[in-house]
GUPAKOL-472931 format. One record per residue (C-alpha): x, y negated, z negated; residue in three letters. Coordinates in steps of 0.2 Angstrom, whole numbers, padded with zeros to 4 digits, always signed. Layout:
XYZAla/...
end
This chain:
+0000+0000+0000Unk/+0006-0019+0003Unk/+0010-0030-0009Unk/-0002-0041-0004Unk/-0017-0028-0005Unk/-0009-0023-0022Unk/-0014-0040-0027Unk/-0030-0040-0021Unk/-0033-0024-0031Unk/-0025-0029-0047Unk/-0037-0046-0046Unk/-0050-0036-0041Unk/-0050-0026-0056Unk/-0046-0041-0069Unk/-0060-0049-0063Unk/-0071-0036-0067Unk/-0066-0030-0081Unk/-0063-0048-0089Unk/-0080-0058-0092Unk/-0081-0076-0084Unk/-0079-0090-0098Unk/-0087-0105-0094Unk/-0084-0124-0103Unk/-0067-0122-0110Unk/-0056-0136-0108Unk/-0043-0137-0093Unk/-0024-0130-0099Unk/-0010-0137-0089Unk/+0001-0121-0088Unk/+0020-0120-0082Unk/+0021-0103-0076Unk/+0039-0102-0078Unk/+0052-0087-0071Unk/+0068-0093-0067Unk/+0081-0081-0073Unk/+0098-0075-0073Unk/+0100-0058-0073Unk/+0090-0041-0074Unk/+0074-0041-0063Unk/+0061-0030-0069Unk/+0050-0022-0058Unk/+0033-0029-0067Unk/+0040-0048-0062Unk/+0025-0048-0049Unk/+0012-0043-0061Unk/+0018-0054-0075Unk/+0017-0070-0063Unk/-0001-0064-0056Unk/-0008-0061-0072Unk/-0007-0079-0078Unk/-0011-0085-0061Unk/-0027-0074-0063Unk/-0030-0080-0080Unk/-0028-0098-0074Unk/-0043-0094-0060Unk/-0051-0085-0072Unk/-0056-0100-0086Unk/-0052-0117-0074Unk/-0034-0119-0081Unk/-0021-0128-0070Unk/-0007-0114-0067Unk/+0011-0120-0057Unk/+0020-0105-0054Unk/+0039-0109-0050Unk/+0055-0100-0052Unk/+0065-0116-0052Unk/+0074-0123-0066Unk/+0074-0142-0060Unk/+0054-0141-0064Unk/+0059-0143-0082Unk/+0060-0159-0084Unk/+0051-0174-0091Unk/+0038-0180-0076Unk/+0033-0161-0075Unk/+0032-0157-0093Unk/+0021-0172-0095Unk/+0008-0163-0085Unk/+0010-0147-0095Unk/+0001-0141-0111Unk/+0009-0126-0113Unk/+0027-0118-0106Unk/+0029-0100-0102Unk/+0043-0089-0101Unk/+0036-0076-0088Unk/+0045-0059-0090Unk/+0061-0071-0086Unk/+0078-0062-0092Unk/+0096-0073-0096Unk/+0107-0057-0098Unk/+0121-0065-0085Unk/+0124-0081-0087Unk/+0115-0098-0092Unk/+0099-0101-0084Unk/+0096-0120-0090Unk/+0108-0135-0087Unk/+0108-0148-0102Unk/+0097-0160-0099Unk/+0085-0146-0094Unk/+0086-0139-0111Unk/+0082-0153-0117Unk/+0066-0158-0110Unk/+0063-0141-0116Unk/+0064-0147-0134Unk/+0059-0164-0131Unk/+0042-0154-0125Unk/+0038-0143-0141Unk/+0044-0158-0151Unk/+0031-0167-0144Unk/+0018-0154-0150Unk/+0019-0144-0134Unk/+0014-0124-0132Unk/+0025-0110-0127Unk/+0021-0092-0124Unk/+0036-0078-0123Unk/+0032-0061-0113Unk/+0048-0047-0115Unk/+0061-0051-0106Unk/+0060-0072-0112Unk/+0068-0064-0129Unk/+0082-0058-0117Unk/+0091-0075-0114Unk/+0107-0074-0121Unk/+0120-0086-0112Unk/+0114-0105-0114Unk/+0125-0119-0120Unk/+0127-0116-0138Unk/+0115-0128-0149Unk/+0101-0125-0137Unk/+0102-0106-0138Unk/+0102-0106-0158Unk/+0086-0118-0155Unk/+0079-0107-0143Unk/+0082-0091-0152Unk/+0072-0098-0167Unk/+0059-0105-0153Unk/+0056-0085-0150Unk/+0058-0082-0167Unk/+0074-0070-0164Unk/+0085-0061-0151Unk/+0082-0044-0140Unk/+0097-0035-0142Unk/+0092-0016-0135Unk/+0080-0002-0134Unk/+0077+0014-0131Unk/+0069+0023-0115Unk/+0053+0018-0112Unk/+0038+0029-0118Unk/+0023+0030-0127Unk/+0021+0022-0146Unk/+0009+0015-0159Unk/+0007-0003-0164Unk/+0000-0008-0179Unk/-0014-0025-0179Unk/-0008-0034-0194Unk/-0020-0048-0191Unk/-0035-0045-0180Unk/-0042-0064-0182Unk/-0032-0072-0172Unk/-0038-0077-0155Unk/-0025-0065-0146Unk/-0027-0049-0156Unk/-0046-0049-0159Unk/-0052-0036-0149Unk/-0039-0025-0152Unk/-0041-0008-0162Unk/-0032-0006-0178Unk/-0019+0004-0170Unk/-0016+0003-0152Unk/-0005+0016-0142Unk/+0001+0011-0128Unk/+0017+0014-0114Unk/+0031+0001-0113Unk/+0048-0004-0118Unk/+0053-0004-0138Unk/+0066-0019-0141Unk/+0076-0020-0155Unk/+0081-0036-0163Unk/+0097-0045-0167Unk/+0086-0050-0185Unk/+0068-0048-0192Unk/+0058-0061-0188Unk/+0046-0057-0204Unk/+0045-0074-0214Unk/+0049-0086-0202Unk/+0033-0081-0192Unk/+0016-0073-0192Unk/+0014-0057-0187Unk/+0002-0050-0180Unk/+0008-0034-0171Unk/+0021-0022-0179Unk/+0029-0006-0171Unk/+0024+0010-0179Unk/+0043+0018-0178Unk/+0035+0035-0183Unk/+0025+0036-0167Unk/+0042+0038-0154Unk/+0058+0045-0153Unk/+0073+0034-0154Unk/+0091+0036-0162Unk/+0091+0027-0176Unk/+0099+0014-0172Unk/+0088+0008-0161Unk/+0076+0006-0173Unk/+0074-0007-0187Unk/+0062-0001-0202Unk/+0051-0015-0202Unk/+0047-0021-0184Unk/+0037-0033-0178Unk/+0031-0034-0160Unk/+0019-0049-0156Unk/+0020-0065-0168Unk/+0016-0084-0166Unk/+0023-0099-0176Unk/+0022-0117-0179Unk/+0038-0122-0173Unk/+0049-0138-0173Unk/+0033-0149-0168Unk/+0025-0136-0157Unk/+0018-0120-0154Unk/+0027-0105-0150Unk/+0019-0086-0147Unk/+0030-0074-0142Unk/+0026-0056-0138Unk/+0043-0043-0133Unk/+0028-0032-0123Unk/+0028-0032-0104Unk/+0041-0020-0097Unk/+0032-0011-0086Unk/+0021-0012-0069Unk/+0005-0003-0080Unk/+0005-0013-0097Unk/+0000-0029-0087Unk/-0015-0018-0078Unk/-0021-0013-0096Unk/-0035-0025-0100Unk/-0032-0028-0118Unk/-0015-0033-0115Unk/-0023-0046-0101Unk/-0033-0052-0118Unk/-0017-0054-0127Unk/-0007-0065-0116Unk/-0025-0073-0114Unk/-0026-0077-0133Unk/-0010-0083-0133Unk/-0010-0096-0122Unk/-0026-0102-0129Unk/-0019-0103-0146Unk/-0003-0109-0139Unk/-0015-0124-0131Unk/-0021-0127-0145Unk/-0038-0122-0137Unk/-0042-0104-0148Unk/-0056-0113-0160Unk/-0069-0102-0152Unk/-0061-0088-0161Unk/-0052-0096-0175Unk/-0058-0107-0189Unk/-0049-0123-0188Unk/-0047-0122-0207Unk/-0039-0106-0207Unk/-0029-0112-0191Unk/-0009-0110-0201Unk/-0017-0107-0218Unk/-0003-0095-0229Unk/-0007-0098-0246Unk/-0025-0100-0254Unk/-0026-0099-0275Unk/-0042-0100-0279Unk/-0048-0098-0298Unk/-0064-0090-0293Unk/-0057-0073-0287Unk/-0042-0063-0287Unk/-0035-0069-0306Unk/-0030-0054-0319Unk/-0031-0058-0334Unk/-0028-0049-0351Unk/-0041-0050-0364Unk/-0033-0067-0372Unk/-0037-0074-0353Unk/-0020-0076-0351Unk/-0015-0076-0333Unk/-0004-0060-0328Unk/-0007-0064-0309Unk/-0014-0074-0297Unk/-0016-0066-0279Unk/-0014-0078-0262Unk/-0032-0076-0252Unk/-0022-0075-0238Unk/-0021-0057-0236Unk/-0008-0056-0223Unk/+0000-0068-0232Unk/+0021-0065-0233Unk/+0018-0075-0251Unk/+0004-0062-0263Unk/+0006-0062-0281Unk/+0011-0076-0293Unk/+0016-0071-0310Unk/+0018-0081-0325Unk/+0039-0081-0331Unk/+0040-0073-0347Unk/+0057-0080-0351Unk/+0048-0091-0360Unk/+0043-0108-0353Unk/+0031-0114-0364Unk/+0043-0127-0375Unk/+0030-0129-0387Unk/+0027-0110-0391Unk/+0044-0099-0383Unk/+0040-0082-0374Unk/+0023-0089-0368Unk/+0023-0095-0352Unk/+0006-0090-0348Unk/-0006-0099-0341Unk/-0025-0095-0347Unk/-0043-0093-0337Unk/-0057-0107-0340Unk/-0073-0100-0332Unk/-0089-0108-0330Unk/-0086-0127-0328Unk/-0099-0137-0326Unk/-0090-0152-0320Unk/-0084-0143-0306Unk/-0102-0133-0302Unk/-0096-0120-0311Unk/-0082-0114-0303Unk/-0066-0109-0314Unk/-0048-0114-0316Unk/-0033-0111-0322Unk/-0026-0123-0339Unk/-0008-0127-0335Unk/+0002-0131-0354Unk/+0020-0130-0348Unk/+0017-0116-0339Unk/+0020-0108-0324Unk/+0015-0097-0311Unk/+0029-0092-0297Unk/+0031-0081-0283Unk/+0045-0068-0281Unk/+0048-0072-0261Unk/+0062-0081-0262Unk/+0061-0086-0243Unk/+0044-0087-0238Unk/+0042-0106-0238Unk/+0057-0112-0232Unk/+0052-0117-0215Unk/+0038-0131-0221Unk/+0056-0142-0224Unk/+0064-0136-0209Unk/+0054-0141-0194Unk/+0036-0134-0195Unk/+0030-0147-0208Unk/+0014-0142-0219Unk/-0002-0149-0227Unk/-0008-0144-0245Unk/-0024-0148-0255Unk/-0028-0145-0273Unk/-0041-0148-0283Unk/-0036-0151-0301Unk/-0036-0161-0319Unk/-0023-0170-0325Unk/-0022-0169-0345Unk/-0012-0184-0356Unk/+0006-0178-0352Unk/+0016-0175-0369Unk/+0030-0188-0373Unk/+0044-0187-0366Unk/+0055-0194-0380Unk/+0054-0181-0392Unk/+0064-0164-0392Unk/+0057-0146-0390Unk/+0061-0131-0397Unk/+0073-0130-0384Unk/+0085-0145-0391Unk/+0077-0151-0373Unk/+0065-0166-0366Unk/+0048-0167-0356Unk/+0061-0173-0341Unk/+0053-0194-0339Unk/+0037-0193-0326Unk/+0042-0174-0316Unk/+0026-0168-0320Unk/+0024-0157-0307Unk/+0009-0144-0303Unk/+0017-0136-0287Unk/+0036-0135-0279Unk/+0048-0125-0274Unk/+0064-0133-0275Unk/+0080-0124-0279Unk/+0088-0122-0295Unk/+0106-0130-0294Unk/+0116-0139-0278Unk/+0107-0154-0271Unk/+0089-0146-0274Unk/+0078-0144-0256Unk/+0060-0141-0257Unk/+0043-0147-0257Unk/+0034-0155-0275Unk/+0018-0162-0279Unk/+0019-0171-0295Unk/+0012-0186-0307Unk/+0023-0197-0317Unk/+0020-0198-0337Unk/+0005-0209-0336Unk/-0002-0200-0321Unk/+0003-0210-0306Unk/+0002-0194-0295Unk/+0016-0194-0281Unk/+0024-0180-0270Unk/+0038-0177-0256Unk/+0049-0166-0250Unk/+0069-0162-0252Unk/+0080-0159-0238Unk/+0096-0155-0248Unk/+0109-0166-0241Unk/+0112-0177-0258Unk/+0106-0176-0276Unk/+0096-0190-0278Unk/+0082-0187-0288Unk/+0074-0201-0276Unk/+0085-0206-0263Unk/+0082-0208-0244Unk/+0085-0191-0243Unk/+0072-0187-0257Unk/+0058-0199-0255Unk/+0047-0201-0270Unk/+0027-0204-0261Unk/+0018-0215-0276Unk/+0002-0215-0277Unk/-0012-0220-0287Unk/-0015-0219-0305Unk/-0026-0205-0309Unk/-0038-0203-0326Unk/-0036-0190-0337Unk/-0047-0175-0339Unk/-0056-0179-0321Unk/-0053-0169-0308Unk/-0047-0173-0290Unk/-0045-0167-0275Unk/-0028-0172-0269Unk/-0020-0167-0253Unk/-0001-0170-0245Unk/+0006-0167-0227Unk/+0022-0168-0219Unk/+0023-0170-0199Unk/+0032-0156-0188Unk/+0049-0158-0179Unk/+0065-0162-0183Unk/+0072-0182-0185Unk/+0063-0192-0198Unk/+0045-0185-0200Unk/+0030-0193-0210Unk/+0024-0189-0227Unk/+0006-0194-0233Unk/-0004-0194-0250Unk/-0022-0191-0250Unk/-0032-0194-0266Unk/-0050-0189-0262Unk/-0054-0198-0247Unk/-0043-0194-0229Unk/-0036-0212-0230Unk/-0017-0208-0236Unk/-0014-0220-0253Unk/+0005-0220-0250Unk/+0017-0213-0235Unk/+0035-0214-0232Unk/+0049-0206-0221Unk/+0059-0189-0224Unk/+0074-0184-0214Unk/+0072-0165-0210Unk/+0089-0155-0212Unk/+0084-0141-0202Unk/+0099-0131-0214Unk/+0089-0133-0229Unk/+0084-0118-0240Unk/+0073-0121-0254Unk/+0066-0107-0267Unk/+0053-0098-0277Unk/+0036-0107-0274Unk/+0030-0111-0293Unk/+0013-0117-0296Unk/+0011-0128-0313Unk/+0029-0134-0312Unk/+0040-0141-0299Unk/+0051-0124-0297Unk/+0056-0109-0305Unk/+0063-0118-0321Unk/+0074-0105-0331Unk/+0088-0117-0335Unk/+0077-0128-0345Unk/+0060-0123-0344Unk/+0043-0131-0346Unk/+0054-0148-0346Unk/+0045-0154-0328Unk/+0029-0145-0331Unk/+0011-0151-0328Unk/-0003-0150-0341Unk/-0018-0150-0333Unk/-0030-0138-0323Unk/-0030-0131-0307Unk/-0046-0125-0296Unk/-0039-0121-0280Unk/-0023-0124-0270Unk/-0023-0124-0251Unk/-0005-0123-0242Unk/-0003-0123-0223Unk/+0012-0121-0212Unk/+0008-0136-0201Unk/+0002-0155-0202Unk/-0017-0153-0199Unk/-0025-0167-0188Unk/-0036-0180-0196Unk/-0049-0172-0190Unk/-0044-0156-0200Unk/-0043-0165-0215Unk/-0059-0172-0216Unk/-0066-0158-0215Unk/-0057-0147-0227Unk/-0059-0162-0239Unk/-0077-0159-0237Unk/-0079-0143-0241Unk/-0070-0146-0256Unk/-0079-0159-0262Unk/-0098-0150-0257Unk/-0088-0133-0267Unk/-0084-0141-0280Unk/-0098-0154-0285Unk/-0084-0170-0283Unk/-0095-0180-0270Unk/-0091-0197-0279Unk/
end
């Protein structure tokens, strides 16, 4: 059969097995595949696919194999950049400049999509191949031959892996990495290493397959499927690579809520608290199940300065001033979470938005010593953070000073300043103790100097200011009810106060986004004055 009657049977057989949608916005695709290197056989197929999914939902689709296309005038007419099955396993595929625009496009909050063989670009000028190595979220080292396997759906509400079966066996090439992405993205499809046969090692233990992630001001959804001539026939693969771009786009809200749209962390006091029969908190579990960041403990090494080997927080149920929703009392106490990696990245490029509803107490003196021979440390009263414990501190913080001027920032470990340019200090308004607040902070994506906001129950910030990203820094522990994991001098920057609820997302939401969320809590919780 011709190639071009094998293109009229594959776009016969897409279209009828792949429903018409009608009314979604136009993308602006770049249907990229210049390469350097190996040429797979399935490089027709993966360039008609998107081609087909263009025609199929109204979306723009330039297909080109040159590199001069990515540039600025072209990338202005572009929502989302993919690397089409494209391999770099020669020599470099982009000149400068043209790595550049590439950055300069995701820095500008555009999409990208990988498909196999884009994880295979290995010979760029160096600082734009470390960039685009964490833009794919790591490096394809190697595999073994290709063949049947399992893989595993880790998150089945996301707009690409919806329709897929819990486990999904399919035929294709298994790439190893050069590291495990796990942390730095989100996963949502993982190799079952059980289900093929391969040396060990060629295999990795833990192996993600298919992930997405807010990176450096953009989007970037990478999948290492695609090898063969079959996979790109296989009609749930087509909805994959579909997903994908429309997430990428940011155009997946049919699917996905856009308050669950990044969300990794939701604390809530109404569910998923363990108590013992004092009501003294043993853990707290993140609602976000697929969450890298689950339980958070309390640190029985004793951080309550008033009363040593405490350090538990306690259950309050029932509260009326909140409609009857509980929370959990906060006395220089802590909760903290074991991963000691799993936030970094908010600091580094993807920025974040968090929300908490919560009630300040009087904050204790910080004149007077504790049992420890230590102070309250002078207005570092902090309810979350994970900044690290020694060196130049790098982190986030959300904190209020002693008479309850509520602030927040983030750290980018360069120099020690408590509050320096490095370490901005967000002021904000004085709040009233024993009233509850929703409060709210977010960071802007991308690397340079970023924006900070503060957000005291209404979605116009009450303080902003400027933080310098160091996308080398590496914060901690994330510790709710203190601004880290504070063994050296514990309970000394602690908040006293109660916490409903605390949202964390791996990306600056929109305004819209923000209103809304701040809605919901304030309908949830009763605060609608």
């Amino acid at each position: 059969m011709s190639n071009s009657m094998n293109r009229l049977a594959f776009l016969t057989l897409f279209f009828l097995s792949s429903p018409i949608l009608i009314g979604q916005e136009t993308i602006r695709i770049l249907n990229f595949q210049a390469d350097s290197g190996y040429q797979h056989d399935s490089k027709e197929e993966a360039l008609l696919l998107v081609e087909s999914l263009g025609k199929k939902n109204g979306w723009e689709v330039f297909s080109t194999a040159d590199a001069n296309t990515l540039n600025e005038s072209r990338l202005l007419k572009t929502d989302v950049v993919i690397f089409n099955n494209n391999c770099g396993t020669e020599s470099a595929i982009f000149s400068k400049s043209q790595g550049q625009a590439l950055q300069n496009f995701i820095r500008n909050g555009g999409g990208f999509v990988g498909i196999h063989c884009a994880g295979a670009i290995w010979h760029e000028e160096k600082e734009f191949q470390a960039w685009y190595e964490q833009l794919i979220g790591t490096r394809l080292v190697g595999h073994p031959e290709v063949q049947n396997a399992t893989l595993v759906i880790e998150n089945s509400d996301q707009n690409s892996t919806y329709h897929l079966p819990r486990k999904w066996r399919i035929k294709d090439e298994w790439h190893y990495f050069s590291s495990n992405p796990r942390g730095r993205v989100n996963v949502l499809l993982s190799l079952d290493e059980n289900s093929y046969q391969a040396d060990s090692s060629l295999k990795m233990g833990d192996h993600p397959f298919t992930w997405y992630q807010y990176f450096d001001g953009g989007r970037s959804f990478f999948t290492s499927l695609g090898h063969t001539v079959e996979v790109y026939q296989n009609v749930d693969y087509q909805r994959l690579i579909e997903g994908g771009i429309q997430w990428a786009a940011h155009n997946a809200k049919d699917k996905t809520k856009p308050a669950l749209d990044g969300l990794i962390l939701d604390l809530d006091a109404d569910h998923n608290v363990v108590t013992n029969e004092k009501e003294e908190v043993l853990k707290w579990t993140n609602g976000v199940a697929l969450s890298e960041a689950q339980d958070f403990t309390p640190n029985d090494y004793g951080v309550r300065i008033t009363d040593p080997g405490s350090g538990r927080p306690k259950l309050k149920k029932n509260i009326q001033e909140i409609a009857g929703h509980n929370a959990i009392v906060f006395e220089e106490d802590e909760l903290v979470n074991g991963k000691e990696d799993t936030f970094d990245y908010l600091v580094t490029g993807s920025g974040y938005t968090w929300f908490t509803v919560l009630k300040p107490y009087r904050t204790q003196s910080s004149t007077e010593p504790t049992e420890f021979g230590l102070h309250r440390l002078k207005d570092v009263n902090s309810f979350l953070g994970n900044l690290r414990n020694g060196g130049n501190y790098e982190g986030i913080w959300g904190s209020l000073n002693d008479d309850l001027t509520v602030w927040c920032g983030s750290r980018n470990g360069v120099t020690f300043g408590r509050f320096d340019q490095n370490n901005p200090k967000i002021t904000g308004i004085q709040l009233e103790p024993n009233t509850y607040y929703i409060i709210a902070a977010r960071m802007g994506s991308g690397t340079g100097h970023v924006e900070i906001e503060l957000f005291v129950n209404e979605i116009k910030p009450v303080a902003s200011g400027e933080y310098p990203v160091n996308i080398h820094s590496n914060p901690s522990k994330l510790a709710i009810g203190t601004e880290r994991d504070a063994t050296n001098h514990p309970g000394s920057e602690s908040f006293d106060g109660e916490i409903a609820r605390l949202l964390l997302y791996e990306r600056p939401l929109d305004d819209s986004e923000m209103a809304h969320i701040l809605e919901y809590l304030k309908s949830r919780y009763g605060l609608t004055n």
